[in-house]
FILOTOR-515652 format. One record per residue (C-alpha): x, y, z negated. Coordinates in steps of 0.2 Angstrom, whole numbers, padded with zeros to 4 digits, always signed. Layout:
BEGIN
XYZ
...
This chain:
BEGIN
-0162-0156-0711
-0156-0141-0702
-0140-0147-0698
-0145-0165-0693
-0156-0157-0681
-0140-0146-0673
-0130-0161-0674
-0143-0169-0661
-0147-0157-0651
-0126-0156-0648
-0127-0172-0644
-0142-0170-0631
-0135-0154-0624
-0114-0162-0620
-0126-0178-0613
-0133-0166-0601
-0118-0155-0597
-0109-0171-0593
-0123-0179-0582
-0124-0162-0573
-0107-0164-0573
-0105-0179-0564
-0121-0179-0551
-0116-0161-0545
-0097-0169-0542
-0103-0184-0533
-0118-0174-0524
-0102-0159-0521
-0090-0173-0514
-0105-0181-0501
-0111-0167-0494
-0093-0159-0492
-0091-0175-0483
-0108-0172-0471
-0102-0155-0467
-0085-0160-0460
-0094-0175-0451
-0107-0167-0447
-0094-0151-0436
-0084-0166-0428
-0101-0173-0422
-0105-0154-0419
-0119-0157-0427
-0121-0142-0437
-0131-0143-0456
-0135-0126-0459
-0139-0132-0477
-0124-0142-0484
-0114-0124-0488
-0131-0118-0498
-0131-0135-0506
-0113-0135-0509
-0114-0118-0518
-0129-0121-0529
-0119-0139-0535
-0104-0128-0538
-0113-0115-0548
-0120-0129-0560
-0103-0138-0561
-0097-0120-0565
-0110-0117-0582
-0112-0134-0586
-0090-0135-0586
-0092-0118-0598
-0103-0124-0611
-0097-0140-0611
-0078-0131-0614
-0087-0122-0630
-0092-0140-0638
-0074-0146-0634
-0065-0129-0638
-0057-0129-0620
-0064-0109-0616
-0050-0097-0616
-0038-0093-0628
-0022-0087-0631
-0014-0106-0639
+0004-0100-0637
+0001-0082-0646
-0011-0092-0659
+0001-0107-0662
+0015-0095-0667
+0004-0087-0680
+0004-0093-0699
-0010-0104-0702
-0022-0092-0709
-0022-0082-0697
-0024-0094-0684
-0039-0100-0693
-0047-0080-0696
-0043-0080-0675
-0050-0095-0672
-0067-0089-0681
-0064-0073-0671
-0066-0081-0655
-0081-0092-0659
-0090-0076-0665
-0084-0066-0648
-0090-0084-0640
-0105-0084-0648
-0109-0064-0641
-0105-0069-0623
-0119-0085-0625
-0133-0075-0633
-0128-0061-0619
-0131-0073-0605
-0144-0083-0611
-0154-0067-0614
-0149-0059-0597
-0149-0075-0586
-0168-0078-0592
-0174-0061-0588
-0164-0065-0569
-0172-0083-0565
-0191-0075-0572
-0188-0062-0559
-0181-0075-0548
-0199-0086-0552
-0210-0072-0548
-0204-0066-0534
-0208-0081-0525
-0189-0081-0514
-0187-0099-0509
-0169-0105-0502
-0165-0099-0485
-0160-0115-0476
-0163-0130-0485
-0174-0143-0478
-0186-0142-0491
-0192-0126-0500
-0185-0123-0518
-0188-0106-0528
-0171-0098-0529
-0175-0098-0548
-0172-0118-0548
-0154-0114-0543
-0150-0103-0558
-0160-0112-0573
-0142-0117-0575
-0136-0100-0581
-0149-0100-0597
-0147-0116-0601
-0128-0115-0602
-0131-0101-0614
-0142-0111-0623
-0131-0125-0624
-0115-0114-0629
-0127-0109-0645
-0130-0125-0652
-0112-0131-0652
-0107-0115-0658
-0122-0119-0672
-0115-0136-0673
-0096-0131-0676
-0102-0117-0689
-0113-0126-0700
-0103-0145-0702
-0087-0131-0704
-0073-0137-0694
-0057-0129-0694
-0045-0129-0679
């Protein structure tokens, strides 16, 4: 039960990271594209470089836990692949357990941050429309999140290397 549950929510959360993914990409690319039309035109958008930033930001987290489900966060392949197997297995645990740390960390950490964010009331400083700064970094504990379950997901279906 437990498990089919994990297994879904895995599912859910690389669904999300990859639509993030994408929208912030396509949204990044069109709005790069307005800012350079826009300073030919000399028609100057304040907000395209606070736009651009908050997109790049959510490409950033969404990119790190999705690299968590796919195994793609750093490590060391050329010092593990010359290791016995073993090892390379007792390693390989190593760094989802260290993985694992750095998620809870930043889950716990980067809720505390957007619940300050929230009740200070800060809105963006030059977008069209007012948005609480803690809109832009909701990203930051749901990545963290998200890193969990498919660390959840790897340890309880047991996959190796």
């Amino acid at each position: 039960m437990i498990r089919t549950v994990v297994r879904a929510l895995d599912r859910a959360a690389a669904w999300v990271e990859h639509t993030v993914l994408l929208v912030s990409l396509v949204l990044l690319a069109c709005v790069t594209a307005l800012q350079i039309a826009s300073r030919e035109l000399q028609l100057y958008t304040t907000w395209t470089l606070e736009v651009g930033s908050y997109l790049l930001v959510w490409m950033i987290f969404a990119g790190a836990a999705l690299g968590v489900r796919e195994r793609k966060h750093v490590r060391f392949d050329a010092l593990v692949h010359t290791l016995p197997g073993s090892v390379t297995i007792v390693l390989d645990h190593l760094a989802d357990v260290l993985v694992l740390g750095f998620a809870i960390f930043l889950l716990w950490t980067s809720t505390g941050l957007v619940e300050r964010q929230f009740s200070w009331g800060q809105m963006t400083a030059t977008l069209p429309v007012n948005i609480n700064i803690g809109l832009t970094s909701i990203i930051m504990p749901l990545a963290g999140a998200f890193m969990i379950v498919h660390l959840l997901n790897r340890f309880l279906d047991g996959s190796k290397i």
